[in-house]
C-alpha positions in Angstrom: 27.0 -15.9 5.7 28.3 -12.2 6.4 28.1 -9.4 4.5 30.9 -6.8 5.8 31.5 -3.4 4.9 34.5 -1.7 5.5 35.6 -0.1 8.2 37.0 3.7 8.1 38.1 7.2 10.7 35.9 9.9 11.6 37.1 12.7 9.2 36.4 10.1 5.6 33.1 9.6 6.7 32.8 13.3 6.7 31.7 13.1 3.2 29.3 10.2 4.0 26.8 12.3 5.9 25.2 16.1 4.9 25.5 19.1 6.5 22.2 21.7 7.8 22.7 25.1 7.5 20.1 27.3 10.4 18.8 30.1 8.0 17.5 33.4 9.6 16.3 36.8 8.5 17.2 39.3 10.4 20.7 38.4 12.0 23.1 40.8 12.4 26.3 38.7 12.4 29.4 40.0 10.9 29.4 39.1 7.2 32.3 37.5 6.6 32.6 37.1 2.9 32.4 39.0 -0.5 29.2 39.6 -1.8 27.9 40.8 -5.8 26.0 43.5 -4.5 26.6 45.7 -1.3 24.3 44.9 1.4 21.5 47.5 2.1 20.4 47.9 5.9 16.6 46.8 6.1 13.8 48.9 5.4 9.9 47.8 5.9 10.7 46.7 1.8 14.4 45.1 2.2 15.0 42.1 4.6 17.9 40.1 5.4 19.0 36.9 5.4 21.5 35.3 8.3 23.9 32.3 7.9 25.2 30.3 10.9 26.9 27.4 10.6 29.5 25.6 13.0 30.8 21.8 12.1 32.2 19.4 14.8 35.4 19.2 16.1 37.7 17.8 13.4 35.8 19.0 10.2 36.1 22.3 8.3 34.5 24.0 6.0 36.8 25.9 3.3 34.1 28.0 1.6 30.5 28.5 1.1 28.8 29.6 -2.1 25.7 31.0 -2.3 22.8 32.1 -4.8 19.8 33.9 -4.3 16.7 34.1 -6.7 13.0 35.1 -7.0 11.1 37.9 -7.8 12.8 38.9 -10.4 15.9 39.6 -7.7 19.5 37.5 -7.5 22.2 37.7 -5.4 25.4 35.5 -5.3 28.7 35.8 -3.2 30.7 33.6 -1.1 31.1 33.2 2.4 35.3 32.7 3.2 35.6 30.5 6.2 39.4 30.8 6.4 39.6 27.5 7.9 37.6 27.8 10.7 34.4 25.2 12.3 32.5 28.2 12.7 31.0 29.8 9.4 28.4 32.9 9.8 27.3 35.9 8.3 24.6 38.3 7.1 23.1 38.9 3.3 21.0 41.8 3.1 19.3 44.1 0.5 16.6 41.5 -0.4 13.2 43.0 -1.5 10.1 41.2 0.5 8.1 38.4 -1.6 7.8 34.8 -1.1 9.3 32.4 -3.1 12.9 33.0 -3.1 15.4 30.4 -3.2 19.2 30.1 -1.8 21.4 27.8 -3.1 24.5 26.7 -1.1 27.8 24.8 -1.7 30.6 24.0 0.6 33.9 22.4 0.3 35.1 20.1 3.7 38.9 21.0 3.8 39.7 17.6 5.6 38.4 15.5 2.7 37.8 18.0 0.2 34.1 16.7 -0.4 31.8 19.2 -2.0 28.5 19.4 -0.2 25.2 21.0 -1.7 21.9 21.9 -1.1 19.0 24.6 -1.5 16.1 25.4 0.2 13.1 28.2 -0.7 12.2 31.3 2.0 10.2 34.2 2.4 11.5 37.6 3.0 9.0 40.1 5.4 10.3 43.4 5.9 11.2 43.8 9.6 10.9 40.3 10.6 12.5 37.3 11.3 11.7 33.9 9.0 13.8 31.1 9.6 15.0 28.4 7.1 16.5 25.2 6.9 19.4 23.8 4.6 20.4 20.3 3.7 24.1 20.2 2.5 24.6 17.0 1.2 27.9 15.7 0.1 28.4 14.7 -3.8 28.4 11.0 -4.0 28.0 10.2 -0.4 26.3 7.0 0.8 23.5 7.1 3.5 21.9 10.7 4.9 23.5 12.7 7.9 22.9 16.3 9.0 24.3 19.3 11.1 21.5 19.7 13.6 20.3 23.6 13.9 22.6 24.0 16.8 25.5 23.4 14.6 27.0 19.8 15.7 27.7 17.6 12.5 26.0 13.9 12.6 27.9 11.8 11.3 25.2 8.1 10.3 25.3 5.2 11.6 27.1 2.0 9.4 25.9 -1.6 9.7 29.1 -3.5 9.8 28.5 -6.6 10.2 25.3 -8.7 9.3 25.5 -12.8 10.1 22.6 -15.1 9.7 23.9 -18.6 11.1 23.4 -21.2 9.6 21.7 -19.7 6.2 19.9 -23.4 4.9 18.0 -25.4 7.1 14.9 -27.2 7.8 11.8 -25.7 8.4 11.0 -25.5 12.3 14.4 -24.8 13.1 16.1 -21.5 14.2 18.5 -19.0 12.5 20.7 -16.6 15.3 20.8 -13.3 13.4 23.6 -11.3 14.6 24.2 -7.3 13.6 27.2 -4.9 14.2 27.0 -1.5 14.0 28.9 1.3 14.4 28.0 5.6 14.9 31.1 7.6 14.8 29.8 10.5 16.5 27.5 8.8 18.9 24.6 11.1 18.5 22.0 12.8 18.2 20.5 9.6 20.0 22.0 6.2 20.8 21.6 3.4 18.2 18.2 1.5 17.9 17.8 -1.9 15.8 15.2 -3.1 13.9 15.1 -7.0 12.2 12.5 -7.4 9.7 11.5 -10.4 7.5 9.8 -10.8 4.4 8.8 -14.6 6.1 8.9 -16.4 9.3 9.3 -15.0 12.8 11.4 -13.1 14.5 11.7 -12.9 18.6 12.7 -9.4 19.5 12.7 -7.7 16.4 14.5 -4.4 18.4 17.3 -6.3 19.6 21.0 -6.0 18.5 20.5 -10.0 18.0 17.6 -12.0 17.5 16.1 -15.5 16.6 14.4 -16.5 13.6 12.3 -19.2 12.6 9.9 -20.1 10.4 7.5 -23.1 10.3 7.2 -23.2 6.4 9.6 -23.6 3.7 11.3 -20.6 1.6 13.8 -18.1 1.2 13.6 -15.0 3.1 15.3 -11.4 2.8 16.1 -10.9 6.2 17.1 -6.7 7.0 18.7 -5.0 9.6 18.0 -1.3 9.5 19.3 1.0 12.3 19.1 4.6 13.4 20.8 7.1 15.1 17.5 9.1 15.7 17.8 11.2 12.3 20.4 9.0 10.0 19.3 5.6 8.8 21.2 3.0 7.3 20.8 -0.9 6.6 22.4 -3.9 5.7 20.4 -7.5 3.9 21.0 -11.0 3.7 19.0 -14.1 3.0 18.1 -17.5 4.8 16.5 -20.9 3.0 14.4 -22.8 5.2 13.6 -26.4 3.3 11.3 -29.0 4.1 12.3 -32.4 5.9 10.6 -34.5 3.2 11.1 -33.7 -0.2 7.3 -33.1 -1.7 4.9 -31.0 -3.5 2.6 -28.6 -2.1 -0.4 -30.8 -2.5 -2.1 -33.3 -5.2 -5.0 -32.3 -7.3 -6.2 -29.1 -8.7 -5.3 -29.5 -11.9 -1.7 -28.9 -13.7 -2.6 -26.1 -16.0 -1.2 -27.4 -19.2 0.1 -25.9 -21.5 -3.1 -23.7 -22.6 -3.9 -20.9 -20.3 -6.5 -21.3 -18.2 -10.1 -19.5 -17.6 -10.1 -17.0 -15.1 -12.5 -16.0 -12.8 -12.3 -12.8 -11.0 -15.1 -13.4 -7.8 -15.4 -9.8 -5.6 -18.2 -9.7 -3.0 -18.7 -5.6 -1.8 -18.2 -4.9 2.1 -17.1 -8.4 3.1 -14.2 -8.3 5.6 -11.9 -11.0 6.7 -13.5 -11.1 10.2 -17.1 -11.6 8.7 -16.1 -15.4 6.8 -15.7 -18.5 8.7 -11.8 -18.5 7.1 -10.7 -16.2 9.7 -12.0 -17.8 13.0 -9.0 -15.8 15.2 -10.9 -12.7 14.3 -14.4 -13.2 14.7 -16.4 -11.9 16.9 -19.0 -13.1 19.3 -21.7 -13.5 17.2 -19.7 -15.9 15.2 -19.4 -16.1 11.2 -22.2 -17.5 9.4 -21.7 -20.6 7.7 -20.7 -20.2 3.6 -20.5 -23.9 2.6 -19.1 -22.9 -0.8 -16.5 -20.5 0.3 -15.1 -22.8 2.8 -15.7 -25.7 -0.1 -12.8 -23.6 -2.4 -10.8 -23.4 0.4 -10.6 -26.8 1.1 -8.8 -27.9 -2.1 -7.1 -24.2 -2.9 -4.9 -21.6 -1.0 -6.8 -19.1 1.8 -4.3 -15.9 2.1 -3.8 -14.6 5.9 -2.5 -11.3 5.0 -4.5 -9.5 2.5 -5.2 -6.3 1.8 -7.7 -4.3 -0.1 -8.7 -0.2 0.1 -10.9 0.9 2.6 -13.5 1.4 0.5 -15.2 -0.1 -3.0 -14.0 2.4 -5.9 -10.3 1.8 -4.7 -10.2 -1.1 -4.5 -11.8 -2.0 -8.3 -9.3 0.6 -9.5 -6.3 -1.0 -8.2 -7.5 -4.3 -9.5 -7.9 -3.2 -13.2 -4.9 -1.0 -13.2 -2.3 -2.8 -10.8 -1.4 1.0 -9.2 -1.8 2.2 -6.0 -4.5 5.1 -5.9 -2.5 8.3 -5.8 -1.3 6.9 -9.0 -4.3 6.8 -10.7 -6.5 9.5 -8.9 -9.0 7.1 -7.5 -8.2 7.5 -3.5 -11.9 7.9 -2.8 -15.6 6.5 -3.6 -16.8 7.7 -6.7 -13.7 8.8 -8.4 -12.9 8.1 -12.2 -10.4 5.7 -13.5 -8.4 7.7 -16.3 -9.3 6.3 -19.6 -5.8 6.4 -20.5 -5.1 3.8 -17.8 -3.0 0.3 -19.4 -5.8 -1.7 -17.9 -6.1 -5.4 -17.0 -8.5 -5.9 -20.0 -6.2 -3.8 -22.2 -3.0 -6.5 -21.8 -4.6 -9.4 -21.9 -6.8 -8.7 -25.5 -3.2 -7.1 -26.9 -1.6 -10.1 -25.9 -4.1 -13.1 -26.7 -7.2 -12.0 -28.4 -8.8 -15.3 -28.4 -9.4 -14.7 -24.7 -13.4 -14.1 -23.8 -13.6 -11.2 -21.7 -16.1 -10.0 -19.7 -17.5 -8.3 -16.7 -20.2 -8.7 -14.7 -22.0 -6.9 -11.5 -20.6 -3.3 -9.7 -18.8 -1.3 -12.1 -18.1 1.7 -9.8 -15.1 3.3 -11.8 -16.7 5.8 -13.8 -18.9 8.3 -11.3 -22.2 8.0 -10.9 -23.9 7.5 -7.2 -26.7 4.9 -6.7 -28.4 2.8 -9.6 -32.0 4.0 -9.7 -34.5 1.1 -9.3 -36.1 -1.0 -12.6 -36.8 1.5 -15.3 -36.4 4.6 -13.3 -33.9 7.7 -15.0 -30.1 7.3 -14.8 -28.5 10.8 -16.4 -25.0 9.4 -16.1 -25.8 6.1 -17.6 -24.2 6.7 -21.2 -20.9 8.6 -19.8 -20.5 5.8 -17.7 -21.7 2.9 -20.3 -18.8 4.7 -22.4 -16.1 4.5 -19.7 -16.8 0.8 -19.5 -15.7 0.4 -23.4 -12.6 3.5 -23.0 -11.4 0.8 -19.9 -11.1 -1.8 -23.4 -13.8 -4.0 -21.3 -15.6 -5.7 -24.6 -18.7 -7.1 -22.9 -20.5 -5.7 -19.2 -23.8 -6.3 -18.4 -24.4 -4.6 -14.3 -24.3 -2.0 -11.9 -23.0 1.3 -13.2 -22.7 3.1 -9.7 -21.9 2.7 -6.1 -25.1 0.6 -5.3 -28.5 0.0 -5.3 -31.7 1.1 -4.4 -33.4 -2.4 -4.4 -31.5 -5.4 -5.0 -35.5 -6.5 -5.9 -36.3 -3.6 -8.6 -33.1 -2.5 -10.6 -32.2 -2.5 -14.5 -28.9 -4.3 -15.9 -27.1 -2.1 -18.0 -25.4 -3.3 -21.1 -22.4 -1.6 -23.5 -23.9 -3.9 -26.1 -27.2 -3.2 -25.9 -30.1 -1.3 -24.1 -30.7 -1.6 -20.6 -32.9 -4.7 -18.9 -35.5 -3.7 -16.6 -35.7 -6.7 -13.8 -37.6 -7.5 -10.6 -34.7 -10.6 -10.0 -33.2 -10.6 -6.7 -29.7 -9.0 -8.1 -27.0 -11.6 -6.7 -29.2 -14.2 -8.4 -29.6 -12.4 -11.2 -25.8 -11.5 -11.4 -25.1 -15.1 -11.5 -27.1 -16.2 -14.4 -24.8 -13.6 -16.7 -21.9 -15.1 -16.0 -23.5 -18.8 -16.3 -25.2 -17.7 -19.2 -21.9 -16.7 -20.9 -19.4 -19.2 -19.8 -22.2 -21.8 -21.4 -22.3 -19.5 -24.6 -18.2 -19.7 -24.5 -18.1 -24.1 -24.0 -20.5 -23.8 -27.2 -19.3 -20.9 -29.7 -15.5 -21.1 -28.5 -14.7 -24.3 -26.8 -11.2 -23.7 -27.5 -10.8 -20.8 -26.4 -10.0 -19.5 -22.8 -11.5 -17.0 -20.9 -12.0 -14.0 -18.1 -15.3 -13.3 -16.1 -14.8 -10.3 -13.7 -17.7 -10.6 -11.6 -18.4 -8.2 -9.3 -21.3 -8.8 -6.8 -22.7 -5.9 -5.3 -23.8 -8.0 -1.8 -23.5 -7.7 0.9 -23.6 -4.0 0.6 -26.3 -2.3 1.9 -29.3 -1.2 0.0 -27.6 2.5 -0.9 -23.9 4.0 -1.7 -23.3 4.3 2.5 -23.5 1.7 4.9 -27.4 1.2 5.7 -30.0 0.2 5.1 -29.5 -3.4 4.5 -31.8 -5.2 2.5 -33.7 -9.2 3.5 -32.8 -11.7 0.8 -35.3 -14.3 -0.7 -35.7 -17.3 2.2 -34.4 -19.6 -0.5 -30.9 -18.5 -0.2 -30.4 -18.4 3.1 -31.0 -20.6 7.0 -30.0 -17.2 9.3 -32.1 -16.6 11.9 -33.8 -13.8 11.8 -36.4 -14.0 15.0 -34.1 -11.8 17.1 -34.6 -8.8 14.9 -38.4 -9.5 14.2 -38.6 -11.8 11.7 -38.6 -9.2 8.5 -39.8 -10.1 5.3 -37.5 -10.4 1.7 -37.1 -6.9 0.3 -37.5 -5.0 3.7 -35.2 -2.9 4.9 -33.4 -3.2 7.8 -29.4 -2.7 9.3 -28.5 -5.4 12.0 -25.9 -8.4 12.0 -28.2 -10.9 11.0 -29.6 -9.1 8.3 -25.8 -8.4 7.1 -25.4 -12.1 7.4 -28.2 -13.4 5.4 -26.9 -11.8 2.4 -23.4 -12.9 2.9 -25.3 -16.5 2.9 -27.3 -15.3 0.1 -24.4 -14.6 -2.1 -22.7 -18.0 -1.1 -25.8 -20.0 -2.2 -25.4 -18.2 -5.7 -21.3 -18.5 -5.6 -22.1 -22.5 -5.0 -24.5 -22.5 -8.2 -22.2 -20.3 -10.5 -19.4 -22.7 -9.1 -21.2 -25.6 -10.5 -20.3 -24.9 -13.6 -16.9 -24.5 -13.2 -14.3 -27.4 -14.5 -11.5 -26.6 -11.9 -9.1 -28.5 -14.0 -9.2 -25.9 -16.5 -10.2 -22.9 -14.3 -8.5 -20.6 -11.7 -11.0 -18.9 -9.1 -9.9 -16.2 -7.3 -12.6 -15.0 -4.5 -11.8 -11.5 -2.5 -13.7 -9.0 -0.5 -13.0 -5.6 -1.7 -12.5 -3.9 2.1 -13.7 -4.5 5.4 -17.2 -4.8 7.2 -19.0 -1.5 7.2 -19.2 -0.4 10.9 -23.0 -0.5 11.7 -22.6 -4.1 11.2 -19.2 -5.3 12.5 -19.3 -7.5 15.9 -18.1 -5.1 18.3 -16.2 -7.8 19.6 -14.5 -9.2 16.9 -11.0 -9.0 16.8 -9.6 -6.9 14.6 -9.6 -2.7 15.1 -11.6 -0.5 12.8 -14.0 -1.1 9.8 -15.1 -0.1 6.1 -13.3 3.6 5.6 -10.5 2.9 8.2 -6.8 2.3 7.4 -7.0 0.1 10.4 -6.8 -3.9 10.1 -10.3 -3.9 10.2 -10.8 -1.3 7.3 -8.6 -3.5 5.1 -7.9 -6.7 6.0 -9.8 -9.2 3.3 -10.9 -13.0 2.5 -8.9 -14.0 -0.5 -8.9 -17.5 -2.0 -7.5 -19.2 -5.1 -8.1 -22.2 -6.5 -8.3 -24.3 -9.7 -5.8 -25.4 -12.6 -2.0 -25.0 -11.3 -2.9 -24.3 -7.9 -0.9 -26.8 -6.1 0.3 -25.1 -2.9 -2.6 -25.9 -0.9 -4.2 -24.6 2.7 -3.0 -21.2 4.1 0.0 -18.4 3.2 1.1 -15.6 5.1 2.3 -14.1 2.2 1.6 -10.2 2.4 -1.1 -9.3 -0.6 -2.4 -6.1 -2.1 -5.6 -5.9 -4.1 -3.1 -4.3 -6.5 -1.3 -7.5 -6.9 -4.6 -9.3 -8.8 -3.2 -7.2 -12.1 0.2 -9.1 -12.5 -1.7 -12.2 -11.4 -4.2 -12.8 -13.7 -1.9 -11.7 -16.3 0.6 -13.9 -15.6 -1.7 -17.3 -15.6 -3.3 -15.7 -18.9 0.1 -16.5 -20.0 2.0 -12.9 -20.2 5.1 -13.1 -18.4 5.3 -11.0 -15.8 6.1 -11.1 -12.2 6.0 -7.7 -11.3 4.4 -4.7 -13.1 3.6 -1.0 -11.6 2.5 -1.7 -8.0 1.7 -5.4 -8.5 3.2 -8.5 -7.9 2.3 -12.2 -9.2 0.8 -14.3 -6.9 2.0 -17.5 -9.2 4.9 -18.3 -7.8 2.7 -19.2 -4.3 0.2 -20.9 -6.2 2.5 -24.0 -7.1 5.0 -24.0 -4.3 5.4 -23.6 -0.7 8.9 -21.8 -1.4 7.5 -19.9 -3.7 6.8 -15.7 -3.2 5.7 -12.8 -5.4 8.3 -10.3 -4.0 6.1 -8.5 -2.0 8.0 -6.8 1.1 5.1 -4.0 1.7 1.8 -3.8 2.2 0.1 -0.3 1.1 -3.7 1.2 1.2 -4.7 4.4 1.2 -8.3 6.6 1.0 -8.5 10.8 0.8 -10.2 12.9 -0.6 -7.0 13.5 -3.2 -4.7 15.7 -0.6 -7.0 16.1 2.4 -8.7 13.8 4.9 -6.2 11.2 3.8 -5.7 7.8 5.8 -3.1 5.3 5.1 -1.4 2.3 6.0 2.0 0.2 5.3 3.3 -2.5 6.6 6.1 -5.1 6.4 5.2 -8.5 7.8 5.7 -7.4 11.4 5.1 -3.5 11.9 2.5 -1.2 10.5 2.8 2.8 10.4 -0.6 4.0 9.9 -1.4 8.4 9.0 -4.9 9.1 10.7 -5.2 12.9 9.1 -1.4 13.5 9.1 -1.1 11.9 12.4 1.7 9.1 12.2 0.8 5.7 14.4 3.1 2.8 14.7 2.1 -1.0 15.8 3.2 -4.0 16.1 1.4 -6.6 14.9 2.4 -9.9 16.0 2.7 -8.8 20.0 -0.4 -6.1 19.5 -2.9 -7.7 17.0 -5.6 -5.1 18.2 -3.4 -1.9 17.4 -4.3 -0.6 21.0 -0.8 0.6 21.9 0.8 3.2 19.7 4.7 3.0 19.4 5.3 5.5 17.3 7.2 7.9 19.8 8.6 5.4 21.4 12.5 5.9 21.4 13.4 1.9 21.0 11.2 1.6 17.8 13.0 4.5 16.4 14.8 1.8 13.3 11.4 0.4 12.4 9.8 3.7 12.1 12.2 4.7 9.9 12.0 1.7 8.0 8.5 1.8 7.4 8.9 5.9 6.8 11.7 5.0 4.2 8.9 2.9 2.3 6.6 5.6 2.1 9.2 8.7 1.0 9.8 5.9 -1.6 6.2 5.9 -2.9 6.4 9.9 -2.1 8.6 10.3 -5.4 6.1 9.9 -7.9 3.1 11.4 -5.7 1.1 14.8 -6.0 2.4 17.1 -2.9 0.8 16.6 0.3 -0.2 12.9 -0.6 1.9 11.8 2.5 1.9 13.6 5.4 
């Protein structure tokens, strides 16, 4: 299959790049042009404003227009090139302020293409300040520039894309072939990048590769490349099919034709490296054993390549919302979901009321620091009791705040009635709501389907940070504990096997509250909700970073699903954002939708091997709104990650640890600017400064 794209001379794809005027007070060039006002010489108050532009051999400019405003002050005139490749000229008389902005047009005399562009400046009596232009051609195709020493660039055009052959079986290999063409050679030489939204690619910097892929599907397969400041790409796609003709596994239950009960599982501070699912990323300590965990991945679908936000509050406000955090406001712990926010409660009671709703465990969404322990003072209790109800969540019984004090002494908080004093170990006790209610459902609404959200708060430590950690009950767990002195249930203590026997803790409950669960009329979903807090990560696991980090290890998160329609059984690669639980849930609540705000449904994977949610990206983020901002985004090979405004780039097939850093590497030049492309696309609906 090719996709071509024609062909043409230098001086038509003129009008296919922009133009970048060098801006500079306090040039004395000859003006060369007719101005509305006479220039001034400058004074300390006046300053002036210099143009230089030369184009490349075989372009010419005609004429450039220009407009100055701010302050109160304008200025327009035009600047009459006669012809020539070499524009420049002087525009004086401007008071000093800040804020002014010039305007500038310019006509190409080969092609006649209008170009356009403005930029803002500040004017300092007696100084110089430079300032850059963008001229951009009206209804041009792709980006281009005149670099600031004058020499017009001209982007690069993908010609040619081939993917041979475009079906076949699974296993086998698709040669991917790309043609491209720079007409002006420059600024740097053409660099290639292949990227895949499934399977494998060999040398994804090549001008050709290889691709294969040892599951079914159909692929988008790009080809972006870059001329060191002009990026432009081409797309195709390739079916791989299975050998036999078959499902994606027996049992699990067909769905029906009635929706099915949901039930939203998050555990807080468990990262992919700390289950037994991931044993490639352990460390060497080992996972501890979680019989029940591995038990719903058995007969349902563990996801390899999912994502959550570094830390708790994000993470529950992506889930409820289905929008990345800048969207929303909540980029860091503690911050408030909007109560204007379309939430996940909101759809599903506007679109089938008879659904049972309700949430149980961390809340987190609404302020508030650390839950005090059983009947001690909570001040922002009823704001935060009153959030829960503005979020359209009809029944919560939990934790209001980041955490608690004692999972031993604590009260359960309730937006139907007064708060419950209790001395029950919370992860236990946080399993007998939601038992207590999905019993209460089978008997008052048998008919009727519903949604638990319940959110435990282990294994988190013992506060809002990341120690102490508190001993669980001996019941609920077998971990060893000799090594770090034997402590006793309730004390306090931060060490791996303390952080383990409350991951074991909370799988004994998960196993009880999953005994009452009729998986033939049930979907569970189970997810962490971001990675292991660092006092208690293996140092030698393998994964980089931890809770906080915009590293893998920050991020990355067990997610399983299973239950009714969940055919597609074992593991997916798929790429998954915490985001994309929102379109999920609503989707096998029956509300069609596959994609909504930042989420995409996971539906389509649950019931086929072919099947996909659309996902291309992978995006998390945490700052403190504009400042000390991390975040990460990937595509299923490459991952640019911002570390305080400083830009890394990885690849994470060949370099799984993200130890070496290609991000000024001149051959990885395409794929940063694939990845950056992703990111100024997220950039347009952002507050300034959200991506550095």
């Amino acid at each position: 299959m090719k996709n071509w794209r024609g062909r043409s001379g230098f001086v038509a794809r003129v009008g296919q790049g922009s133009l970048v005027c060098l801006l500079a007070l306090g040039v004395s060039a000859p003006f060369i042009a007719c101005s509305s006002e006479p220039l001034n010489s400058p004074t300390d108050g006046i300053g002036t404003l210099g143009l230089n532009l030369e184009a490349a051999p075989g372009a010419t400019l005609n004429a450039v227009k220009y407009t100055i405003t701010g302050n109160g002050f304008s200025k327009s005139g035009a600047i009459d090139s006669s012809g020539s490749p070499t524009i420049s000229g002087t525009i004086g008389g401007i008071p000093a302020g800040k804020g002014y902005t010039i305007a500038l047009s310019a006509t190409s005399l080969e092609s006649g293409t209008i170009f356009g562009g403005s930029a803002t400046f500040n004017v300092t009596g007696g100084s110089t300040s430079p300032v850059t232009v963008h001229l951009t051609g009206s209804g041009t195709t792709g980006n281009g520039s005149v670099s600031v020493t004058g020499t017009l660039n001209v982007g690069p055009v993908v010609d040619e894309l081939s993917a041979t052959p475009v079906q076949l079986y699974a296993g086998s290999t698709v040669t991917l072939t790309g043609v491209a063409k720079d007409a002006d050679n420059g600024p740097s030489p053409l660099t290639y990048y292949w990227s895949t939204t499934g399977g494998v690619i060999d040398n994804p910097i090549a001008t050709n590769a290889k691709l294969t892929s040892a599951t079914p599907g159909t692929f988008t397969v790009k080809l972006t490349v870059s001329d060191g400041e002009i990026t432009n790409s081409a797309s195709t796609t390739v079916t791989f099919v299975e050998r036999d003709a078959g499902g994606g596994g027996a049992g699990g239950g067909s769905g029906g034709s009635t929706p099915p009960n949901v039930l939203l599982i998050v555990a807080d501070d468990l990262g992919a490296e700390s289950t037994s699912l991931y044993p490639n990323l352990t460390g060497d300590s080992g996972a501890v054993p979680v019989p029940n965990i591995e038990s719903l991945a058995q007969n349902g679908l563990v996801f390899d390549n999912a994502w959550a936000s570094p830390a708790c509050s994000m993470t529950r406000g992506t889930i409820v919302s289905g929008l990345y955090g800048y969207r929303t406001g909540v980029t860091s712990v503690g911050a408030v979901l909007p109560t204007d926010t379309v939430t996940l409660f909101d759809r599903i009671t506007a679109s089938n009321p008879s659904y049972g709703q309700s949430f149980f465990g961390k809340y987190h969404l609404g302020g508030g620091s650390l839950d005090p322990r059983a009947n001690g003072a909570f001040a922002d209790a009823p704001k935060i009791l009153q959030h829960v109800r503005d979020l359209g969540i009809p029944n919560f019984q939990g934790i209001l705040g980041g955490g608690l004090v004692d999972y031993f002494s604590w009260n359960v908080y309730d937006t139907n009635g007064p708060a419950e004093p209790t001395t029950a170990y919370a992860t236990t006790k946080l399993t007998d709501l939601a038992i207590d209610y999905i019993h209460d459902q089978e008997l008052t609404r048998p008919g009727d389907p519903w949604f638990v959200y319940q959110a435990y708060n282990a294994p988190h430590a013992a506060n809002g940070a990341n120690n102490p950690y508190e001993v669980p009950p001996p019941e609920l767990h077998s971990v060893d504990l000799s090594s770090v002195g034997n402590p006793t249930a309730g004390s306090y203590a931060t060490n791996i096997p303390v952080y383990k026997a409350n991951i074991q803790a909370l799988d004994t409950e998960l196993g009880r509250l999953l005994e009452e669960i009729d998986f033939e009329k049930t979907v569970v979903i189970f997810i962490g909700d971001n990675g292991t807090p660092g006092p208690v990560k293996d140092a030698n696991s393998k994964i980089r970073g931890s809770k906080g980090s915009a590293y893998e290890g920050g991020v990355r998160v067990p997610l399983v699903i299973k239950g009714a329609g969940v055919t597609h059984h074992g593991r997916a690669d798929d790429l998954v954002v915490s985001t994309d639980l929102y379109a999920t849930i609503l989707s096998l609540t029956g509300i069609d939708v596959s994609q909504v705000n930042n989420s995409y449904s996971l539906k389509p994977v649950l019931s086929s091997k072919t099947g996909s949610s659309g996902r291309e990206y992978s995006f998390s983020e945490t700052s403190s709104g504009t400042t000390n901002r991390y975040y990460g985004l990937k595509d299923k090979r490459f991952k640019l990650v911002s570390n305080l405004k400083k830009r890394e780039l990885y690849d994470l097939v060949a370099d799984p640890l993200e130890k070496t850093d290609l991000y000024a590497n001149s051959a990885y030049t395409a794929v940063r600017a694939a990845l950056e492309a992703e990111i100024e696309k997220l950039n347009t609906d952002a507050k300034p400064g959200y991506f550095p």
